[in-house]
Phi, psi and omega in degrees: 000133166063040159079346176265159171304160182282359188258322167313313197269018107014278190306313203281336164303292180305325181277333152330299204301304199299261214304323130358292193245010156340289174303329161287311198265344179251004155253070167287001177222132201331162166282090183130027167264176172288324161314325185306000181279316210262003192251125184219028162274049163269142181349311186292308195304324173294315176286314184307331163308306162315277216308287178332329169291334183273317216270305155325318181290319185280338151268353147301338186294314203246354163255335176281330185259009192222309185107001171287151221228113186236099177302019249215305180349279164349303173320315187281343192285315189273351182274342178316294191313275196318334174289327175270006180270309179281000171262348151294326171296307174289295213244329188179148186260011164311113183303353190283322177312328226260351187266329191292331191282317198303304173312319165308281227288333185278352199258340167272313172319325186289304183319304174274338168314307192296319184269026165255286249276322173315329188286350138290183182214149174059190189309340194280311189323305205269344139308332182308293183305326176323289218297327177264004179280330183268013182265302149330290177294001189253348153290327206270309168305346202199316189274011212212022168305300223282004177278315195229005197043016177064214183305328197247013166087193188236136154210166185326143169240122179291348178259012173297158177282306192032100195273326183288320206263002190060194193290132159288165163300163147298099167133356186249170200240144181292130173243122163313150182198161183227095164059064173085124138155100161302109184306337165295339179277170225220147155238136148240151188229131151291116162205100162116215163241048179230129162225130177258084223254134175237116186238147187298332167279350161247020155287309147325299186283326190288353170262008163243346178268019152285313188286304202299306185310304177315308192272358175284341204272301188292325154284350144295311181298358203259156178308338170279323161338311172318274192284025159243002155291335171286296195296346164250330150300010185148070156335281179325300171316314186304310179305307191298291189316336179066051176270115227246103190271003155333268175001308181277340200265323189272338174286320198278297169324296202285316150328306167315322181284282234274339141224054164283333211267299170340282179319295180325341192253325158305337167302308185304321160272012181249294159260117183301063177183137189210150174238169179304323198308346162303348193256349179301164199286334204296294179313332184287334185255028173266309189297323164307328188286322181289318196269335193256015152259318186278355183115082150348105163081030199245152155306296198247040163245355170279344209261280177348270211280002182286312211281319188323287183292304195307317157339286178312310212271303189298327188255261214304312155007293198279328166314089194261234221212313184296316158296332152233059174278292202315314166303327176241028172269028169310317201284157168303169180296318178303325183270356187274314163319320179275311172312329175294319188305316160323274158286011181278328176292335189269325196248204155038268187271294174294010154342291199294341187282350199257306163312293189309303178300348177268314190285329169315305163290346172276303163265009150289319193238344158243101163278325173334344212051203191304330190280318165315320138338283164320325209253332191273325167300317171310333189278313181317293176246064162253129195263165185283150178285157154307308149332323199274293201314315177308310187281316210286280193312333164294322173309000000 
């Protein structure tokens, strides 16, 4: 199917579906229960799982398939945002023009990080991307405002020109659309004490990380896939042969931005507003953080670790000392005190110390990440055919 093997287009179904009933599989628990804290099929949220899945997949094209390690990132996810942003100002608040600019602008830009940056290897490569990210980001806060708005960012203005979409009335506020289809509306279905929201802006990012997902799948199976697998099993040897792998690592670099750029412009088009702080080194090293949980060079495991961290920073964020008061007041007073006193470290503001000890454990005991896991658990209870047992024993 779409040119993949059958087992890509396997994956590629399953993650449709899965993306699909999202909104379902991400409430399992009634509304007004003590569980519902833990239910994270809401809008923001849902989307921030995509868009973060685009961003992850595209950095993976290029540390899973090459081993270059780009500390960096971050720079194309915000020239992405600002690119899709002035083009809601200027031309339209339809996101597509404004997604489409955002991938160009981010994908040249990428060009010149990449053909400097490239000319190193290994840690010097990856202080090199450090450097212009915070070099970016550091333009973006203070020499480039009237450009980047500094401190307080760029978002839609009723005085903007918008040459496709005209002038607003006074008073009214510019909204992202998808040809009339606003991202922001919402369907809720009732059924029970479950309640389910289906939002139009995350359906939307989700049929373009589905197309991102697909073509990262057609760059992996591909003879170029091929030969940037070479190239992080053994550079040197390539050279010596006298095969010139710049070319490929940098088609891979520039790919990779566009789709941070991607991503950076589906932020903008779910919410209409972007700051420098996207450009920070901390994103840069979230998106690194994201792919080595769900499974380094793997398909569907940077999708894993995007949804996984982002879970945490949203859920385990918000779980404060009142709530679990409310879950163990089952308990005596002394011991409900003591057990909150346990995990009260774990949760709410220390959410990362909970992120570390996850990541720790993953990479000491799954390097593979979330997807080895996954494969390991299935190896457990997965059975032998009958046929198979019969031949092993005539043997």
């Amino acid at each position: 199917m779409f040119g993949l093997e059958y087992k890509d287009s396997r994956m590629l179904i399953l993650v449709a579906i899965l993306v699909a009933l999202a909104p379902f599989m991400l409430n399992p628990f009634p509304e007004g229960s003590g569980m519902a804290q833990f239910n994270a099929g809401y809008p923001d949220l849902m989307q921030r799982f995509v868009i973060f899945g685009i961003f992850a997949i595209g950095f993976n094209i290029l540390f899973g398939l090459t081993g270059y390690l780009s500390f960096g990132h971050a720079a194309f996810l915000g020239v992405g945002s600002y690119a899709a942003m002035w083009m809601m100002k200027l031309l339209t608040m339809n996101v597509v023009p404004g997604i489409i600019f955002s991938v160009l602008v981010a994908g040249v830009f990428s060009l010149a990080v990449g053909w400097i940056s490239l000319r190193r290897s290994g840690i010097y490569f990856s202080i090199l991307t450090l450097a212009f990210a915070q070099m970016s980001y550091s333009l973006a806060y203070s020499v480039l405002t009237p450009i980047t708005g500094g401190e307080t960012g760029l978002q839609p203005k009723v005085t903007d020109p918008r040459i496709l979409d005209g002038s607003l009335a006074e008073g009214t506020i510019a909204k992202a659309n998808f040809f009339g289809l606003e991202m922001g509306s919402s369907f809720e279905l009732q059924l029970g004490s479950w309640l389910f929201t289906f939002n139009a802006g995350y359906y939307l990012a989700a049929v373009v990380m589905l197309i991102a997902f697909y073509i990262s799948i057609r760059i992996f199976r591909s003879p170029f896939g091929l030969m940037l697998r070479a190239v992080k099993s053994n550079q040197q040897r390539l050279n010596y042969t006298g095969l010139n792998t710049k070319p490929y690592t940098l088609a891979a670099f520039v790919i990779s931005g566009m789709y941070a750029g991607l991503a950076g412009g589906l932020m903008v088009a779910m919410d209409t507003q972007v700051g420098a702080e996207r450009m920070f080194w901390t994103a840069s090293g979230e998106v690194v953080l994201m792919t080595i949980l769900g499974g380094v060079g793997t398909l569907i495991g940077p999708v894993l670790g995007a949804s996984a961290i982002k879970y945490m920073e949203n859920i385990l964020s918000k779980i404060n000392s009142d709530i679990l008061h409310q879950w163990f007041a089952f308990l005596p007073d002394g011991l409900e005190e003591f057990v909150i006193t346990l995990i009260y470290p774990f949760i709410g503001k220390g959410w990362h110390l909970t992120l570390g000890l996850i990541f720790m454990a993953v990479v000491i005991f799954l390097p593979g990440g979330l997807v080895e896991g996954g494969q390991r658990i299935a190896n457990l209870f997965k059975r032998k055919m009958p046929g198979k047992d019969a031949r092993d024993n005539k043997s």
